[in-house]
ZADO-1210 file (C-alpha; in nm, 4 decimals, padded with zeros to 6 digits):
<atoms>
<atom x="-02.4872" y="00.2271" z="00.1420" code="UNK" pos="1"/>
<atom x="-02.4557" y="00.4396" z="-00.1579" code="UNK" pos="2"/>
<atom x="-02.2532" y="00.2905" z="-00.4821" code="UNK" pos="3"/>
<atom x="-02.0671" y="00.5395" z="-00.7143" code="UNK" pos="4"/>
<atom x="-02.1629" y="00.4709" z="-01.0922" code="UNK" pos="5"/>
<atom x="-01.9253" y="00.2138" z="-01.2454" code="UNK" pos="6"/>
<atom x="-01.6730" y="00.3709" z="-01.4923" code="UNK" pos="7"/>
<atom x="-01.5570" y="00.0710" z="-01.6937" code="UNK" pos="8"/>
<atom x="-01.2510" y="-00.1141" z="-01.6399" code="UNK" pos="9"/>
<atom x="-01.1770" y="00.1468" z="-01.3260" code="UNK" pos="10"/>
<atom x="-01.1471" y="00.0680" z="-00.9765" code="UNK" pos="11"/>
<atom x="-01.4106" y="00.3482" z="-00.9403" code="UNK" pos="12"/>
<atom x="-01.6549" y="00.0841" z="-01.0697" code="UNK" pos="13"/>
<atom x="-01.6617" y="-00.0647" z="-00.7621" code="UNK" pos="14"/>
<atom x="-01.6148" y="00.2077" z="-00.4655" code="UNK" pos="15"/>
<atom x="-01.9031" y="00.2301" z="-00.1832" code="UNK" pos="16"/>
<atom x="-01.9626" y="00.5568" z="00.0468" code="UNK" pos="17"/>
<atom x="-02.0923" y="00.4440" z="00.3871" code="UNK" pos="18"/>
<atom x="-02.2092" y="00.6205" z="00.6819" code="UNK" pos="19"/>
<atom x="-01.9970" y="00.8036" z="00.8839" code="UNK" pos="20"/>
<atom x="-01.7657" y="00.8717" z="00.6526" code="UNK" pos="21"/>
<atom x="-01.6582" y="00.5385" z="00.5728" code="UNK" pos="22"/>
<atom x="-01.5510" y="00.3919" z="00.2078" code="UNK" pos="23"/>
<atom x="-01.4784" y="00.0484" z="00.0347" code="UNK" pos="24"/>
<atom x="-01.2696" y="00.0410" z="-00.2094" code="UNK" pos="25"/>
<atom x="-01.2084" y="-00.3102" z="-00.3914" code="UNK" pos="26"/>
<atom x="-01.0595" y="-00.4342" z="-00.7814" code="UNK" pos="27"/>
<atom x="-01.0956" y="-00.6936" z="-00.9460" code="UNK" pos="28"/>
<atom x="-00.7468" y="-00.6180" z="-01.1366" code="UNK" pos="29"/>
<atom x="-00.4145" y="-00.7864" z="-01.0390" code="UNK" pos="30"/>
<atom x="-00.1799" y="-00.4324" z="-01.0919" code="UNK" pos="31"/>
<atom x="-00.4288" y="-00.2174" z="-00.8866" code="UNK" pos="32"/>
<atom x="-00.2545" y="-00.0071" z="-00.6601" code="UNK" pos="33"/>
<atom x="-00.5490" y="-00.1600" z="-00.4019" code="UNK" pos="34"/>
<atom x="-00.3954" y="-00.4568" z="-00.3812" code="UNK" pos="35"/>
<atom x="-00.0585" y="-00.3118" z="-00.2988" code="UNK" pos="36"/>
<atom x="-00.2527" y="-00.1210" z="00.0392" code="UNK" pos="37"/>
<atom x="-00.4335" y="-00.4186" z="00.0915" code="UNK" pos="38"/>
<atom x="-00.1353" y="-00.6308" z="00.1652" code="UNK" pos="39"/>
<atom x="00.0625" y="-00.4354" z="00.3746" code="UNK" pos="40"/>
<atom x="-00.2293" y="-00.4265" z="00.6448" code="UNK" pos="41"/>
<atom x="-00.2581" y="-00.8177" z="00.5998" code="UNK" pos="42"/>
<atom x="00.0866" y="-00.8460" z="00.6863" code="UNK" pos="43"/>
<atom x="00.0408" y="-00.7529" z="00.9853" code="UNK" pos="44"/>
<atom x="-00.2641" y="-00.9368" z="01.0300" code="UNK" pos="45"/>
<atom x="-00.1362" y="-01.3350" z="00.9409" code="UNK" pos="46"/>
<atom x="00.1301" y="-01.4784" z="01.0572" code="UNK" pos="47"/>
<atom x="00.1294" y="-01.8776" z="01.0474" code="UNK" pos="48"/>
<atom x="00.3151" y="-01.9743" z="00.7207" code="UNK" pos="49"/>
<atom x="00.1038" y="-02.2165" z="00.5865" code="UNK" pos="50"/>
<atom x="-00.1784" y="-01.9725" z="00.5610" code="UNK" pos="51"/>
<atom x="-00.0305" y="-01.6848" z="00.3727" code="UNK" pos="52"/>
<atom x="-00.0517" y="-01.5881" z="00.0652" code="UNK" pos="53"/>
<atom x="00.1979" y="-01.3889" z="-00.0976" code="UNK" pos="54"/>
<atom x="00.1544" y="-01.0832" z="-00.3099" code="UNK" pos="55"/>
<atom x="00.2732" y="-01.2491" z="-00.6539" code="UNK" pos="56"/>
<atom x="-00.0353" y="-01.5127" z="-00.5078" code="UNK" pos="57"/>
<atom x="-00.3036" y="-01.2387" z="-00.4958" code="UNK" pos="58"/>
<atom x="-00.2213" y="-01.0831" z="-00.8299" code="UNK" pos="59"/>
<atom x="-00.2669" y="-01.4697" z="-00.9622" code="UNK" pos="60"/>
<atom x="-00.5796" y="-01.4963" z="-00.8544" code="UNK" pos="61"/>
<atom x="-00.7207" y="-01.1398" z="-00.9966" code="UNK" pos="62"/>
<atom x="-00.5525" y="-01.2303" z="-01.2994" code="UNK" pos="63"/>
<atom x="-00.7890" y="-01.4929" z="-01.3880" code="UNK" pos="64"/>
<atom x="-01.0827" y="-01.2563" z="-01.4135" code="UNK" pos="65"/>
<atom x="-01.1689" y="-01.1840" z="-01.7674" code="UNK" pos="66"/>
<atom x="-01.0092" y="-00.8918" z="-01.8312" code="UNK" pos="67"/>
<atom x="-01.0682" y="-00.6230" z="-01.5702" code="UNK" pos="68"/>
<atom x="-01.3715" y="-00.7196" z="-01.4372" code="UNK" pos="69"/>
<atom x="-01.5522" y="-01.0744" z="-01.4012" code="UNK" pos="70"/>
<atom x="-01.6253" y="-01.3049" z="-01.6459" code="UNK" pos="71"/>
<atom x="-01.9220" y="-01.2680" z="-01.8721" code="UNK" pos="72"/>
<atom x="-02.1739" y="-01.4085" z="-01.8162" code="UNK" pos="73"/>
<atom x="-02.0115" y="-01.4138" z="-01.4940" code="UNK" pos="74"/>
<atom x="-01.9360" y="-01.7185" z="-01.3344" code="UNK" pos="75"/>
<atom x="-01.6875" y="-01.6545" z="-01.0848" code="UNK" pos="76"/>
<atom x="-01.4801" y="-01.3181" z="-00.9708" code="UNK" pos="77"/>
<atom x="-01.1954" y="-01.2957" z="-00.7432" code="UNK" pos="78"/>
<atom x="-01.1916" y="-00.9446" z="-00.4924" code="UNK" pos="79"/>
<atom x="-00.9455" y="-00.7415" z="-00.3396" code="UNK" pos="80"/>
<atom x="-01.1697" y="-00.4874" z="-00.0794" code="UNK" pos="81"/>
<atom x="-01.0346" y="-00.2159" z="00.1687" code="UNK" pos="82"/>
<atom x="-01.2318" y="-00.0149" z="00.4389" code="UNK" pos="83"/>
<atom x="-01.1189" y="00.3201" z="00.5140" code="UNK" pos="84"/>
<atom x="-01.2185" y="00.6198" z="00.7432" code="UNK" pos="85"/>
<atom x="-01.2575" y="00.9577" z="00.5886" code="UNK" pos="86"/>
<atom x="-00.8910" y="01.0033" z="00.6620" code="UNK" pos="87"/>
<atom x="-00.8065" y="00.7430" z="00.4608" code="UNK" pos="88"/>
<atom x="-00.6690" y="00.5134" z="00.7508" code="UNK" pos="89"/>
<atom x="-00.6832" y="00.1854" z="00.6722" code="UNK" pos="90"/>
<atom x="-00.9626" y="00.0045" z="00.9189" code="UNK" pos="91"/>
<atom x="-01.0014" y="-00.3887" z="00.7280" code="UNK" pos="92"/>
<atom x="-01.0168" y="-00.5629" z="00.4390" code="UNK" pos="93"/>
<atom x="-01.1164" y="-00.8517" z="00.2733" code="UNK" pos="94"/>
<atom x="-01.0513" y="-01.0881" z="-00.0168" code="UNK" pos="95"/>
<atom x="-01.2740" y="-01.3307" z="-00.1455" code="UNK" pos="96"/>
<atom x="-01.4002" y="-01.5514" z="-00.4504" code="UNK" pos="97"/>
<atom x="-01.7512" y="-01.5316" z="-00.5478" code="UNK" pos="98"/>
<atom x="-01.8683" y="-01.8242" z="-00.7799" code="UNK" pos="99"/>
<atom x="-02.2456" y="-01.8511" z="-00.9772" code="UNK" pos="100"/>
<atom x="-02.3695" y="-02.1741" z="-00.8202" code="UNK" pos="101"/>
<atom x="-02.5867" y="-02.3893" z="-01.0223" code="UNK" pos="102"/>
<atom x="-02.9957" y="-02.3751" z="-00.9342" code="UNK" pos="103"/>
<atom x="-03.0433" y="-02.5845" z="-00.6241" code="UNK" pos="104"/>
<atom x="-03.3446" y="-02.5419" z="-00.4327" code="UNK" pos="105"/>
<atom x="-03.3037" y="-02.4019" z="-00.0497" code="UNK" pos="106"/>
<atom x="-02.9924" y="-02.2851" z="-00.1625" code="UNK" pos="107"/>
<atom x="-02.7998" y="-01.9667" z="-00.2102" code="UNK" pos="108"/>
<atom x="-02.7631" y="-01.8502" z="-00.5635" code="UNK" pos="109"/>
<atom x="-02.3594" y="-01.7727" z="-00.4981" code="UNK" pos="110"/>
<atom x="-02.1054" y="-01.9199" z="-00.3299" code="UNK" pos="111"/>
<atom x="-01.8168" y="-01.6755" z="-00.1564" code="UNK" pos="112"/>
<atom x="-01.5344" y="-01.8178" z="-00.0348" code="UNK" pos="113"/>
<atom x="-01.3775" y="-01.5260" z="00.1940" code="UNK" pos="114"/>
<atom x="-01.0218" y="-01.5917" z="00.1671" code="UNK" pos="115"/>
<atom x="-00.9353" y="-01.3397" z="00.4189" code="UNK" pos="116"/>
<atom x="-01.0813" y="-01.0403" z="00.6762" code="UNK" pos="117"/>
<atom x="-00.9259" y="-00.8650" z="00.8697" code="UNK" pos="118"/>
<atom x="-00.9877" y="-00.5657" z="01.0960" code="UNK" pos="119"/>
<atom x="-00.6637" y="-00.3998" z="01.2159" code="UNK" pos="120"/>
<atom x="-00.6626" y="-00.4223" z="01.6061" code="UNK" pos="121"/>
<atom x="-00.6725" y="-00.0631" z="01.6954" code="UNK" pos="122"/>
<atom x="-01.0744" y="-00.0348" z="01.5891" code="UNK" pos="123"/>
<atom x="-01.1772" y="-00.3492" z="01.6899" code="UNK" pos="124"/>
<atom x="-01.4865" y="-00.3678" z="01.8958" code="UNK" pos="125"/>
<atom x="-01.6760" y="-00.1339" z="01.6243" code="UNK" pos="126"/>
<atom x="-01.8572" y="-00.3662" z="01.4398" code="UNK" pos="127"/>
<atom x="-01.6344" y="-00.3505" z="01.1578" code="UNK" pos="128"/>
<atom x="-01.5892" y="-00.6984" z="01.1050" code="UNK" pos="129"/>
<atom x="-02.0111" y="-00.7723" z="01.0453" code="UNK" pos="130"/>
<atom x="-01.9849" y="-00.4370" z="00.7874" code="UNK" pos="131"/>
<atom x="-01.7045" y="-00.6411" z="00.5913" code="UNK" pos="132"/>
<atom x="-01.9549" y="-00.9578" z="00.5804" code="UNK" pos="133"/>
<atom x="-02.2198" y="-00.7570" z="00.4707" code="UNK" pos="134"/>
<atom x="-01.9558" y="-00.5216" z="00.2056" code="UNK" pos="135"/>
<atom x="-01.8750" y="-00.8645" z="00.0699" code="UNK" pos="136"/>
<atom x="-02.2221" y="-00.9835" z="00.0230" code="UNK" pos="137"/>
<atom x="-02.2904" y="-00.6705" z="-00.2133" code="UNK" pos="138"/>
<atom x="-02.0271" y="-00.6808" z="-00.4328" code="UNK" pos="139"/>
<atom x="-02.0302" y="-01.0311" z="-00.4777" code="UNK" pos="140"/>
<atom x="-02.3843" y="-00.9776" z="-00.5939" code="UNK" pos="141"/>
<atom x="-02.3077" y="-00.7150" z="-00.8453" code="UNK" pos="142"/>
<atom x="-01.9366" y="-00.8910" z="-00.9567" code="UNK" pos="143"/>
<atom x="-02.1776" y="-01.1872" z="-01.1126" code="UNK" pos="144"/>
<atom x="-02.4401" y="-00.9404" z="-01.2570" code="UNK" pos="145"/>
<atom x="-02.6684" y="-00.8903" z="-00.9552" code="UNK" pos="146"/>
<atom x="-02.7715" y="-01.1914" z="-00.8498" code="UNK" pos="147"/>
<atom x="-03.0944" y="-01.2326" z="-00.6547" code="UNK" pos="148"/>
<atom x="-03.0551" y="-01.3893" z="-00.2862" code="UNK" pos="149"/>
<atom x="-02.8140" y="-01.3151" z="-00.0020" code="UNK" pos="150"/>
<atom x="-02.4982" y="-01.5407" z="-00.1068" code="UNK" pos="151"/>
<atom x="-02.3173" y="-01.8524" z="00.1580" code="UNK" pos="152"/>
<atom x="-02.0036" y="-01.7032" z="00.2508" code="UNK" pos="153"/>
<atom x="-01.7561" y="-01.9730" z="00.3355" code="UNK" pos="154"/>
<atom x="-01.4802" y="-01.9009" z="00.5888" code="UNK" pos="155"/>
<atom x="-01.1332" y="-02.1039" z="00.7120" code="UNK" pos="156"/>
<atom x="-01.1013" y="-02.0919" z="01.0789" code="UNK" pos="157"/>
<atom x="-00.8349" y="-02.1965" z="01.2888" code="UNK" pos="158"/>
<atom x="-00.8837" y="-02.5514" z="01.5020" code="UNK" pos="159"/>
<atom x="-00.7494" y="-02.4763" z="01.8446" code="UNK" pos="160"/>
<atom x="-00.7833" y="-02.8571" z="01.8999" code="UNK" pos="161"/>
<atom x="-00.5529" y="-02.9407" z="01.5673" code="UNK" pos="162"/>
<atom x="-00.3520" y="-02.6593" z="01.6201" code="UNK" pos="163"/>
<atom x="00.0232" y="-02.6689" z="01.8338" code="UNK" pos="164"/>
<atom x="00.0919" y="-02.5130" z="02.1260" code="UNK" pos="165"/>
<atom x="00.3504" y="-02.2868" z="01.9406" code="UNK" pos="166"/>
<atom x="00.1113" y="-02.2115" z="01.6655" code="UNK" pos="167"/>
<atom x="-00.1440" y="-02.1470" z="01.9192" code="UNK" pos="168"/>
<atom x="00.0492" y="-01.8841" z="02.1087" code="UNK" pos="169"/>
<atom x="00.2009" y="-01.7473" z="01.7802" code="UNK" pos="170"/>
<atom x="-00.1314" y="-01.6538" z="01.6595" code="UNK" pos="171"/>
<atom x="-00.3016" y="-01.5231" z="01.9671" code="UNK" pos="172"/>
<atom x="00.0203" y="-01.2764" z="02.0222" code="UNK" pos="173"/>
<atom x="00.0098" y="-01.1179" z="01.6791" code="UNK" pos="174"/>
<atom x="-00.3418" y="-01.1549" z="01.6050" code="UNK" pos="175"/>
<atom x="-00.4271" y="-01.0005" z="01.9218" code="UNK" pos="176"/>
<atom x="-00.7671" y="-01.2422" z="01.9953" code="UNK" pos="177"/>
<atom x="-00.7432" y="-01.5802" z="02.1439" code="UNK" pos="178"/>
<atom x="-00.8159" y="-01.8550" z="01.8938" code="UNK" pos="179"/>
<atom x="-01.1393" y="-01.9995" z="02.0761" code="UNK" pos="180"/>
<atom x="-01.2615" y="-01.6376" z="02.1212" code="UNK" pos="181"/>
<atom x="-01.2275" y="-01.6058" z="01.7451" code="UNK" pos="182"/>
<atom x="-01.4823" y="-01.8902" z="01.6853" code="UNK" pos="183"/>
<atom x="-01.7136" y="-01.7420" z="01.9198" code="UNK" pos="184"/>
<atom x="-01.6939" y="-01.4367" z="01.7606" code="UNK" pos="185"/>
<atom x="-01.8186" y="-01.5727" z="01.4383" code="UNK" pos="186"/>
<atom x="-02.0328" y="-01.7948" z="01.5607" code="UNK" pos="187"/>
<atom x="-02.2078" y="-01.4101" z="01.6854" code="UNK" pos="188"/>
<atom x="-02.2218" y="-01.3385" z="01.3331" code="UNK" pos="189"/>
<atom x="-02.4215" y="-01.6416" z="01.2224" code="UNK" pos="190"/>
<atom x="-02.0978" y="-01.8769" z="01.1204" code="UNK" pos="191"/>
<atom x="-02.1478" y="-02.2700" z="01.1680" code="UNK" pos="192"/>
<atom x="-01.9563" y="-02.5363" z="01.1169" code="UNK" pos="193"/>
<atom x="-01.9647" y="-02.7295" z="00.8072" code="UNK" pos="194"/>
<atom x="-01.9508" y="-03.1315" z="00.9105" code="UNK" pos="195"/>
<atom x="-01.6751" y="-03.2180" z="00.6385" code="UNK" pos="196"/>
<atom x="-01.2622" y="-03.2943" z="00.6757" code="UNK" pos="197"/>
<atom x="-01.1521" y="-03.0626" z="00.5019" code="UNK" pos="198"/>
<atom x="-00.7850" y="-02.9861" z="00.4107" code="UNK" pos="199"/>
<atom x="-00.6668" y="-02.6895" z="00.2049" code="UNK" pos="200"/>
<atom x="-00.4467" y="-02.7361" z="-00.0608" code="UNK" pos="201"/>
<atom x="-00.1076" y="-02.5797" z="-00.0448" code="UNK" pos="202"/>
<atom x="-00.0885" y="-02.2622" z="-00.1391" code="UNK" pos="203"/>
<atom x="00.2316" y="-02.3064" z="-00.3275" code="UNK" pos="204"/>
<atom x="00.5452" y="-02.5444" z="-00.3905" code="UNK" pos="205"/>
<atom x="00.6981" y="-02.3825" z="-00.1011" code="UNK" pos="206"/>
<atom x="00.4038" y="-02.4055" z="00.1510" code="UNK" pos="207"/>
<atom x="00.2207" y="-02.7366" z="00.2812" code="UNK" pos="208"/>
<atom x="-00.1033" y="-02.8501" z="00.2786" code="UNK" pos="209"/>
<atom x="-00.3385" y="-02.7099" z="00.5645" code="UNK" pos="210"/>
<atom x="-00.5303" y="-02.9274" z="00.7804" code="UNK" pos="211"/>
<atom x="-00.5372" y="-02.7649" z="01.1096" code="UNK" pos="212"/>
<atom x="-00.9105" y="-02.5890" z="01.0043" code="UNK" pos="213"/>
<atom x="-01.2746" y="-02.6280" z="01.0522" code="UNK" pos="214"/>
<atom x="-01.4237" y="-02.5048" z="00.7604" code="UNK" pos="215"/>
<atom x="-01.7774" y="-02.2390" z="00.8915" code="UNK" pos="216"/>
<atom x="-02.0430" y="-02.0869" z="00.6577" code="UNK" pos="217"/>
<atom x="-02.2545" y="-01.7979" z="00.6819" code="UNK" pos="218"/>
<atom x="-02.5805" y="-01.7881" z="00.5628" code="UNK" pos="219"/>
<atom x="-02.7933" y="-02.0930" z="00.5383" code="UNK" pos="220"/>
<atom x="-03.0967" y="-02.0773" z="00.7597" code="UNK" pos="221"/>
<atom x="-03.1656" y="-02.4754" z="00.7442" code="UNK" pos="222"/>
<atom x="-02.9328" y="-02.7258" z="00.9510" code="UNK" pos="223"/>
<atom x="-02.7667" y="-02.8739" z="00.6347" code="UNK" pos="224"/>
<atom x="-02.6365" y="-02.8339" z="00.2752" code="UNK" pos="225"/>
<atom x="-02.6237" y="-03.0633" z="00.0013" code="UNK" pos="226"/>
<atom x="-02.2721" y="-03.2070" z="-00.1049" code="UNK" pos="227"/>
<atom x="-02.3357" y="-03.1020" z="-00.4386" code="UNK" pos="228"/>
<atom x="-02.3443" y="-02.6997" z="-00.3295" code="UNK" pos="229"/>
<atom x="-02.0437" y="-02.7871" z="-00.1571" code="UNK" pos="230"/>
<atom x="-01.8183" y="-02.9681" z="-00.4280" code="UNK" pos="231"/>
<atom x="-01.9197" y="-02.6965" z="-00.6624" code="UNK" pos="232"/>
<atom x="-01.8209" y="-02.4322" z="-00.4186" code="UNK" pos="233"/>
<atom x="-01.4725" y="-02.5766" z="-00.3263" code="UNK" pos="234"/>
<atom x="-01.4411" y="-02.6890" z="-00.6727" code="UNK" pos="235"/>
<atom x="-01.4186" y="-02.2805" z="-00.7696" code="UNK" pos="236"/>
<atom x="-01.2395" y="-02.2412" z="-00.4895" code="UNK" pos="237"/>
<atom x="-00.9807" y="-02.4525" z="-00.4949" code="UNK" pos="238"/>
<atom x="-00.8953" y="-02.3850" z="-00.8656" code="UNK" pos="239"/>
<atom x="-00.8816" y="-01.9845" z="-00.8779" code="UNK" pos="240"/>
<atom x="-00.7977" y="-01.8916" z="-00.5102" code="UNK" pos="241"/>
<atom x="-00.5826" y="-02.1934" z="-00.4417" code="UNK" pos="242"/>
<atom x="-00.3769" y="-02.3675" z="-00.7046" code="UNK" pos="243"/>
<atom x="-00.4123" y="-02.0340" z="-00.9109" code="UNK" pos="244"/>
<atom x="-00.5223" y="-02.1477" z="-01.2248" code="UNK" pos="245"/>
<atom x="-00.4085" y="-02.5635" z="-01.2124" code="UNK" pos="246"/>
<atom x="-00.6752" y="-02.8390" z="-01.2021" code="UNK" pos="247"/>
<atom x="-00.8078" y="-02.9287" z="-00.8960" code="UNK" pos="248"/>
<atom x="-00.8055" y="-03.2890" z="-00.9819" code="UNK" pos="249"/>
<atom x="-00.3977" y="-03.2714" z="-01.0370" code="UNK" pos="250"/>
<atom x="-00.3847" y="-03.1939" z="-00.6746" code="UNK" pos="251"/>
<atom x="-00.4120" y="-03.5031" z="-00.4620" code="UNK" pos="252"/>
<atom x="-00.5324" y="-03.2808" z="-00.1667" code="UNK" pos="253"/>
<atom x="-00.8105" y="-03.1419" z="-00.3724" code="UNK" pos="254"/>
<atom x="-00.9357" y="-03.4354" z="-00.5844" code="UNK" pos="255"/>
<atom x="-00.9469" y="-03.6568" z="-00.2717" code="UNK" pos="256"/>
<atom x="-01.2192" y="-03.4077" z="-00.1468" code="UNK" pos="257"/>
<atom x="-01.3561" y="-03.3478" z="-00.4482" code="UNK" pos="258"/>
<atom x="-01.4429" y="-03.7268" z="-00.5503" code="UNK" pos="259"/>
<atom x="-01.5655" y="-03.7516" z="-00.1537" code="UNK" pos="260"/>
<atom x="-01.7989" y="-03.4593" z="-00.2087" code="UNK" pos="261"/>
<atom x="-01.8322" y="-03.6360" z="-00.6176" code="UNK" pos="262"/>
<atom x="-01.9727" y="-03.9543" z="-00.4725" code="UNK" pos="263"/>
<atom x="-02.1916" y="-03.7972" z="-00.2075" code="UNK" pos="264"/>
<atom x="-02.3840" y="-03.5607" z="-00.4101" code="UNK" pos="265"/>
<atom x="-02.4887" y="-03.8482" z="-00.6740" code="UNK" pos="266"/>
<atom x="-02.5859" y="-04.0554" z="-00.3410" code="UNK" pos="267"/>
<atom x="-02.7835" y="-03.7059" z="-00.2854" code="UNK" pos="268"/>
<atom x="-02.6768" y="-03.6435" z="00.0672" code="UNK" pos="269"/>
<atom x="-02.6820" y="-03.3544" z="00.3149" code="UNK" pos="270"/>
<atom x="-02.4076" y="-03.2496" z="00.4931" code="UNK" pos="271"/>
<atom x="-02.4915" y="-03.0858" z="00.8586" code="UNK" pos="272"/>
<atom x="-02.3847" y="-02.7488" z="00.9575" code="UNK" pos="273"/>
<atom x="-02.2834" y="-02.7610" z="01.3635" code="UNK" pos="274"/>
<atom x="-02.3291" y="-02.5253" z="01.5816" code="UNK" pos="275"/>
<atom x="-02.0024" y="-02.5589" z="01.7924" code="UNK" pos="276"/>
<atom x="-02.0884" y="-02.3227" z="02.0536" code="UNK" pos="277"/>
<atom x="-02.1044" y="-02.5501" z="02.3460" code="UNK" pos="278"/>
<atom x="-01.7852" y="-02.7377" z="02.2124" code="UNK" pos="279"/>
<atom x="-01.5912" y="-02.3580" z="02.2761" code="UNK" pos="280"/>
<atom x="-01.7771" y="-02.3225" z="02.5965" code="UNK" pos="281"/>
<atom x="-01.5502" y="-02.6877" z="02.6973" code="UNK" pos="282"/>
<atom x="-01.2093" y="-02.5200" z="02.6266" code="UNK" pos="283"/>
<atom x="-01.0973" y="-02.3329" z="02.9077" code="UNK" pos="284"/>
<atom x="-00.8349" y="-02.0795" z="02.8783" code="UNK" pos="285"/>
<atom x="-00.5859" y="-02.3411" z="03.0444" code="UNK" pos="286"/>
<atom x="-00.5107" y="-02.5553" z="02.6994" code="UNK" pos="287"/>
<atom x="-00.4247" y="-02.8489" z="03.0664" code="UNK" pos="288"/>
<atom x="-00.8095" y="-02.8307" z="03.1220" code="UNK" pos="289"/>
<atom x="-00.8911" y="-02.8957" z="02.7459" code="UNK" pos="290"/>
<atom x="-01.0923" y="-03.2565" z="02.6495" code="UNK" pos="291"/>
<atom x="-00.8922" y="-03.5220" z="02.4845" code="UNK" pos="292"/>
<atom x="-01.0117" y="-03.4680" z="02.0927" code="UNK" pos="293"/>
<atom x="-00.9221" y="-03.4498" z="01.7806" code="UNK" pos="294"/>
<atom x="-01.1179" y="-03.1691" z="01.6933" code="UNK" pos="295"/>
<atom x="-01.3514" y="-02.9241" z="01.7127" code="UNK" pos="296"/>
<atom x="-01.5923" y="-03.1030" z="01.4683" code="UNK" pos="297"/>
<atom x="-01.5396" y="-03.3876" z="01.6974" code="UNK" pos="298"/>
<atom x="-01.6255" y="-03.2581" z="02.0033" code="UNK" pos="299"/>
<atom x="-01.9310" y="-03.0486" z="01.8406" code="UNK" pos="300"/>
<atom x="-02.0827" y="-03.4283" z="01.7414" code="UNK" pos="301"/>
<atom x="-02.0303" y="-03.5373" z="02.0792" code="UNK" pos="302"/>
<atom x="-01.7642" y="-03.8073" z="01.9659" code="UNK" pos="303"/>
<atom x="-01.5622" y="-03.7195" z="02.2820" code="UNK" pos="304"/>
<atom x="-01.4520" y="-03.4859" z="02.5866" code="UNK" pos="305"/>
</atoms>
């Protein structure tokens, strides 16, 4: 993976030439033309209201980078990335927050919440969606001055237990992969579960709060993670990517978790990381068949079904 040299305050800063013809490119700037592409795939790509963003939303969140770039020293940068073929047809994308995590040992150095990926549906199957993960690993290194250490990548998946039946079908039909297949398909990739209710905030004042998600993370080789990496994660998260800007403590969603995560961390506990796996292999494709639980975290404990 070969990166062009950065010309400053340019989109070119941040362009990567892959095999095969292949090319990222990403911005970190809210008017980049990227960002208009970008959006018109993910239109297609998500569809349940409550989990959209809208355009004005995206240019929000790149807005709060210092400047063009990140923030120096860099402490947190917000991404807009694109994958095309040599053609220039659009294959994926991917936005996502990287935030410098304070020194905590057995832990990554960054934290990446990614917002959204997406590979369109005619070139799935190609492994496109594991060179996204691994696209979004490098430049979040390099967007907080190269830091040393593969990062955690944090990722909202959809709860076929807390989801409805219409929401359920809605999603399958346009997103073109059954929900439970999804979470297999990450789990493939390394994803696990992280053993928290969590809720995301809304999005807007026209949108509600989200609580039909289990929240996964990629890339922590032990079976847990301290509360303290986690509150400091959503913490970035839920103030740049989320309320765009507002404090997450004026948002009763987010300062409930927050002081949860507060209080836990001084306490200095661990919070597991599931491997749900055998929950998915309980949830047939006949939703009849499916256990009587409240969730996916549920059933991965063993609380019922």
């Amino acid at each position: 993976m070969q990166v062009d040299q950065p010309i400053p305050d340019s989109d070119e800063a941040w362009v990567l030439g892959l095999e095969g013809g292949l090319r990222v490119s990403a911005t970190t700037r809210a008017l980049s033309p990227i960002v208009d592409r970008f959006f018109e795939a993910y239109e297609r790509a998500f569809v349940l209201p409550d989990e959209k963003e809208d355009i004005e939303g995206f240019r929000a969140c790149l807005g709060m980078n210092a400047g063009n770039t990140c923030s120096d020293p860099p402490s947190h940068c917000e991404m807009i990335a694109v994958l095309e073929d040599n053609d220039g047809t659009l294959l994926g994308g991917a936005n996502f927050l990287a935030t410098a995590i304070q020194p905590l040992t057995g832990h990554p150095p960054t934290a990446v919440a990614l917002n959204y990926l997406f590979v369109d549906q005619s070139v799935r199957g190609r492994g496109y969606a594991r060179l996204l993960l691994s696209v979004v690993a490098q430049l979040s290194s390099r967007a907080l001055g190269d830091r040393a250490g593969s990062p955690a990548i944090f990722i909202e998946q959809n709860d076929p237990l807390r989801m409805t039946e219409a929401e359920y079908a809605q999603d399958n039909e346009r997103g073109g992969t059954d929900q439970v297949e999804r979470l297999r398909l990450w789990q493939h990739l390394g994803a696990r579960a992280v053993d928290f209710d969590y809720v995301q905030p809304a999005l807007s004042a026209d949108q509600a709060a989200e609580d039909a998600l289990v929240y996964s993370v990629l890339g922590f080789s032990g079976p847990q993670m301290s509360a303290r990496f986690l509150h400091d994660h959503l913490r970035s998260f839920f103030q740049i990517s989320v309320l765009k800007g507002r404090d997450p403590t004026s948002d009763p969603i987010a300062s409930a978790q927050l002081e949860d995560l507060r209080v836990r961390a001084e306490a200095g506990e661990m919070i597991d990381l599931l491997n749900i796996g055998p929950a998915l292999d309980k949830l047939s494709s006949d939703r009849t068949n499916w256990p009587q639980c409240d969730s996916i975290l549920a059933l991965a404990r063993g609380d019922c079904g």
